[in-house]
N, C-alpha and C positions, 0 to 999 in steps of 0.2 A: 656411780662408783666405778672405781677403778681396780686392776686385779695385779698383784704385787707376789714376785716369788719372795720368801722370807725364810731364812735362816737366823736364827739365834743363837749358834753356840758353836764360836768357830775359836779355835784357840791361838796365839803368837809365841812360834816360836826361840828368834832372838829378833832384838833389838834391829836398827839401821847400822849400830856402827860392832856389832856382832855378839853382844852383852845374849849370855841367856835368859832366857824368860821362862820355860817350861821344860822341864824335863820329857826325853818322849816325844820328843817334837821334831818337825824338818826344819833346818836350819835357816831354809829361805822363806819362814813363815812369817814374815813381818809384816807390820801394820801395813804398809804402805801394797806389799803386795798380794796380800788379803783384797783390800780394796781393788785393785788393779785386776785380779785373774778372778774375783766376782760377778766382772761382767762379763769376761767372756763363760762364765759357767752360762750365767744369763737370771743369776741370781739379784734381785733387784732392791733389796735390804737385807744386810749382816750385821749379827751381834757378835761383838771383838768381845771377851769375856778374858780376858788380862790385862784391862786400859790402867789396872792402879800401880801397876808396876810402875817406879820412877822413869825406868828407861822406855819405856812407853810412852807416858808421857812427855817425856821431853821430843820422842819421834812425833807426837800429834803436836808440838808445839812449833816445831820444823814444819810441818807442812802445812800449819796454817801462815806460817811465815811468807812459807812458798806461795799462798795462796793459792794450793790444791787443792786446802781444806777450810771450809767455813763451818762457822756453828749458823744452824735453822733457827729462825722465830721463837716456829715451835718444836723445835727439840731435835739433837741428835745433829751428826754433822756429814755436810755433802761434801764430795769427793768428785769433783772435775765438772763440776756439775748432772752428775750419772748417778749415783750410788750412794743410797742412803746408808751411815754407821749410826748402830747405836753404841754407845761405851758402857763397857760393864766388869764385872770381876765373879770366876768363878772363886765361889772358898766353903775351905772345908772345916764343919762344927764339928765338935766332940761331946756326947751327951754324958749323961753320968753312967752309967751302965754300961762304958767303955767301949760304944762303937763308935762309928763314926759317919757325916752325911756332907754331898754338894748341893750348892743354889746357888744359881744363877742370880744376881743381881746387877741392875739394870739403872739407868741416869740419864735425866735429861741433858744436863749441860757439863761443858769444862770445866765451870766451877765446882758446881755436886761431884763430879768423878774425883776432880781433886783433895777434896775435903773428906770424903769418902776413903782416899787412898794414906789422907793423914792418919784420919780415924782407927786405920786397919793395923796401922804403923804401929798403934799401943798395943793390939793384940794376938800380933806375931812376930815371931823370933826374928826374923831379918826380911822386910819384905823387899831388899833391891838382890836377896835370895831366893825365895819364893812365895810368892806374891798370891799364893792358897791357902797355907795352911795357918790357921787362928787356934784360938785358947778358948773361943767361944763355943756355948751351945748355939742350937738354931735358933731356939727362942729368943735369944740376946742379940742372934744375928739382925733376926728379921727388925729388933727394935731399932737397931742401929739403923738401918736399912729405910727404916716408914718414917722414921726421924727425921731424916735429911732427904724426902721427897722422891726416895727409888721405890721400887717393887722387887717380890721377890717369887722367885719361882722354882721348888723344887729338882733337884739336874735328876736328869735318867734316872726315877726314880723307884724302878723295880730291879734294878741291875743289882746282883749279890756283894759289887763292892762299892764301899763308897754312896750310898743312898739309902731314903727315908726308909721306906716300904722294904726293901732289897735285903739290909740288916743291922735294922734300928728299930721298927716300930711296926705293929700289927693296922696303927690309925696314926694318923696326924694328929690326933689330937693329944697323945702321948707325948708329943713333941712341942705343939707351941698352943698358945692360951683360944679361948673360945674366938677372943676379939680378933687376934690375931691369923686364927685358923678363917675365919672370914675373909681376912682381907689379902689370904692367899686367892688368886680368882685365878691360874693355869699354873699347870704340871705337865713337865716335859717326860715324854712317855720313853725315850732312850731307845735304841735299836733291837730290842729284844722284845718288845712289847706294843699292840695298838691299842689302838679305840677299843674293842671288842674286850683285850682279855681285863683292861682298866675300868671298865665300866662293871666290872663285876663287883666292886666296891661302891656303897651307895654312898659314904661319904663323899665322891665325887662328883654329885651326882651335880649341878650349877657350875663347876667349875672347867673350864676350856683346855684341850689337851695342846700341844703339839709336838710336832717332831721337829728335831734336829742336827744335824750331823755331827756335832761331840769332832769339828776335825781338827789331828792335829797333824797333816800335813794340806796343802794347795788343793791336790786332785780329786781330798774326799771333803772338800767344800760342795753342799747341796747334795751331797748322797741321800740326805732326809731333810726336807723342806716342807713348806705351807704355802696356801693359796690364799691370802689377805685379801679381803676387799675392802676398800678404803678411798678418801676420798686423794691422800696425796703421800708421798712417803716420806713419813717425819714421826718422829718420837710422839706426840699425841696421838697421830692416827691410829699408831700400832697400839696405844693401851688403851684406847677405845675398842679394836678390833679385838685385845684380847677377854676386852669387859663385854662383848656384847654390844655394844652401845651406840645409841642413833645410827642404826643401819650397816656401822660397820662389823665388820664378822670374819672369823676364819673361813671361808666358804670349803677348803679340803684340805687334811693333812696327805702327803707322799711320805713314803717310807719302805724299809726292807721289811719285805715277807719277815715278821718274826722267827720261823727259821732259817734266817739267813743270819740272826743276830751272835754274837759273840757268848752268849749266855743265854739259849732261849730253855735248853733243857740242861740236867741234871750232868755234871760230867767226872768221871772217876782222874782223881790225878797219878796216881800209879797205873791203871789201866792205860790210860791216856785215847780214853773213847766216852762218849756219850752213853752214859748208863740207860735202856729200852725199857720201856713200861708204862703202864698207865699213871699220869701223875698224881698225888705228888711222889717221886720218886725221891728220897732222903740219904739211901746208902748206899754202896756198890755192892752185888748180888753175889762175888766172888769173896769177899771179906768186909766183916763192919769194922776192921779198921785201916781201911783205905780211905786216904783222905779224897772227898769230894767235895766241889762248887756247885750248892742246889741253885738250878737252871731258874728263871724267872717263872717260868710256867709253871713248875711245881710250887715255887714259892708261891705264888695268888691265888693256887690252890688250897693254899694252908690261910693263907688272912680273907679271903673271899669270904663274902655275907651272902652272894646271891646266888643261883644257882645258872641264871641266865641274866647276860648282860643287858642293861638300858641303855637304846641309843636312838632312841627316836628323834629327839632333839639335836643330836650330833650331827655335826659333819659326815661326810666319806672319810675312811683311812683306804688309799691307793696305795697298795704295792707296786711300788716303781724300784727296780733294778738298774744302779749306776753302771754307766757303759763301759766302765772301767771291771765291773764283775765278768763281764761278757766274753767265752773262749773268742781269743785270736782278735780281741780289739785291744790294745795297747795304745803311748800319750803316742803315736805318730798317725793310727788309724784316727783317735780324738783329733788331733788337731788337721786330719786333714777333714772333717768331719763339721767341725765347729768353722775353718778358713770358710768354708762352702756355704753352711746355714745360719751362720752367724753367733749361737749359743750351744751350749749342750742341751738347755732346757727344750729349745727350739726342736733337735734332735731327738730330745725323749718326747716330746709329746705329739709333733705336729709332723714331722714329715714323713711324706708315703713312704713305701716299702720299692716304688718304680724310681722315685727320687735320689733313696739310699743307694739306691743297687746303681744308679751313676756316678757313684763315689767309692763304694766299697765294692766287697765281692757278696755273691747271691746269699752266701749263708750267713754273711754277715749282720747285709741288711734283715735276715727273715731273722735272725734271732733277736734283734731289737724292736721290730715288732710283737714275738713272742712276748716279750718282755713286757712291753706296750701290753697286753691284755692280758697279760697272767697265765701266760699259756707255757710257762715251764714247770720241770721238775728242780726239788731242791732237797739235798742232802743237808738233816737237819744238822747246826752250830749248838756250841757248848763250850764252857771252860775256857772259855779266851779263845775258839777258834770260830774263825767265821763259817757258815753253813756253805757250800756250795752249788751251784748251777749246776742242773745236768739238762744237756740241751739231747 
């Protein structure tokens, strides 16, 4: 087996010829250079989760013109011959009890993405507007989905907006049927949450986690990734790695310290600070009617079954800190960084601290290695703001 960095959940923000695609987005987030600045991350399979947008598709229909791009055998299409894509579409269901949820879903081929992107066409207002938002529940989602030969997998799904768990549903089972609930097999754990605080739920207990970077510009591609072991990089391998199966396997999620995440605890939006205390924390301590976003961690405190998580079977969840969070590294210390050792990955994981230090300056390099073993302090994140480093 072979070991594959993997990201699933990178988002496009316009078009090649400057059409938008996501709201929220950096401009120069296109398909094309999604693929292109993946390798230099050192990212070695990405999930494009906007492929059903028309103007998407017609840019992967350019570049297999160009022959840049091919479809695999088995599944999912190569890029220069480097870079595994899988094609997918993030979108968002509406249940009856007026919240609302993302999943990722995921397609072997151009055909399936296309038919896929028809399909979505009945059940949103304009998808060459945005290519997210459906009339669907999730249950109807996921039928669509198992239907025509994709998978589906819950997005960031303890984050307070926009997700299952987060504020839709105490269990998945609330949400989609037993058959169905089965043949979900991973949940994307979203930057506020790992292994640890998700295993606190035993309905997950069979089911595969990972992390993903949710990026929707270039630089925060691979902020949160996985370590696949597989035999090749291609659309079967990876849903065998995410089933389990004949040998292949997640072998370690990377991700941000949960308080580093955007939502890890409770945060007052009048205060405009992270409300302290033991969780679950529910209201601001200055007035109950200050409006607040309950932090993830409160929230799993409130649906949690166990008292202590199971993870004997699991992977590692490594906190790995992008070099981009790191005082006094900026893109010019990155790319003089990545000219040198070839990847960012390469940089977070593998080079000495004597090596850095003949490229950068001493504290630079010593805080990437901090970094490297977990050896910082972090100001916990909340309410949409990210936690920060304190070196």
């Amino acid at each position: 087996m072979d070991k594959y960095f993997v990201d699933l959940h990178v988002h496009i923000g316009r078009s090649s010829s400057g059409k938008e695609i996501k709201k929220a987005t950096a401009n120069n987030l296109t398909f094309e250079n999604i693929a292109h600045d993946s390798l230099r991350k050192g990212i070695n399979i990405i999930g494009v989760v906007d492929c059903i947008s028309p103007y998407v598709l017609e840019d992967i229909d350019e570049m297999i013109d160009r022959k840049e791009l091919y479809e695999q055998p088995e599944g999912g299409f190569k890029y220069r011959e480097k870079q595994c894509i899988i094609p997918g579409a993030e979108i968002e269901t509406h249940e009856r009890h007026g919240c609302s949820a993302h999943s990722l879903c995921f397609f072997s081929t151009l055909k399936q993405i296309k038919a896929f992107s028809a399909e979505m066409s009945k059940h949103m207002k304009n998808i060459r507007h945005s290519s997210l938002m459906s009339r669907l529940t999730g249950q109807e989602l996921f039928d669509i989905v198992d239907d025509m030969g994709g998978f589906l997998i819950p997005a960031h799904a303890f984050t307070p907006h926009k997700s299952f768990y987060g504020n839709c549903c105490s269990s998945l089972h609330e949400i989609f049927d037993d058959k169905s609930f089965a043949k979900i097999f991973t949940v994307e754990l979203g930057l506020s949450a790992d292994t640890a605080m998700a295993s606190h739920l035993s309905e997950l207990d069979g089911k595969t986690f990972i992390s993903n970077s949710d990026a929707h510009s270039l630089p925060k591609m691979g902020r949160e990734y996985n370590i696949f072991e597989m035999m090749d990089a291609n659309f079967n391998e990876v849903l065998m790695a995410l089933r389990n199966q004949d040998g292949r396997r997640i072998a370690a999620n990377y991700g941000l310290n949960p308080l580093l995440g955007k939502y890890h605890r409770t945060f007052c939006d009048v205060c405009e600070k992270v409300v302290e205390g033991t969780p679950p924390v529910l209201k601001c301590p200055v007035s109950d009617r200050h409006a607040v976003v309950v932090g993830v961690r409160d929230r799993l405190e409130l649906i949690r079954d166990r008292d202590l998580p199971q993870m004997d079977s699991r992977p590692p969840y490594i906190y790995q800190v992008p070099l981009e969070f790191l005082p006094k590294v900026g893109p010019k210390t990155i790319d003089r960084l990545v000219d040198r050792f070839g990847s960012e990955m390469k940089v977070l994981h593998d080079v000495s601290f004597e090596e850095l230090s003949e490229v950068v300056k001493d504290d630079i390099a010593r805080n990437i290695v901090l970094a490297r073993e977990g050896k910082i302090g972090i100001e916990v994140g909340g309410g949409g703001v990210y936690g920060k480093i304190e070196i």
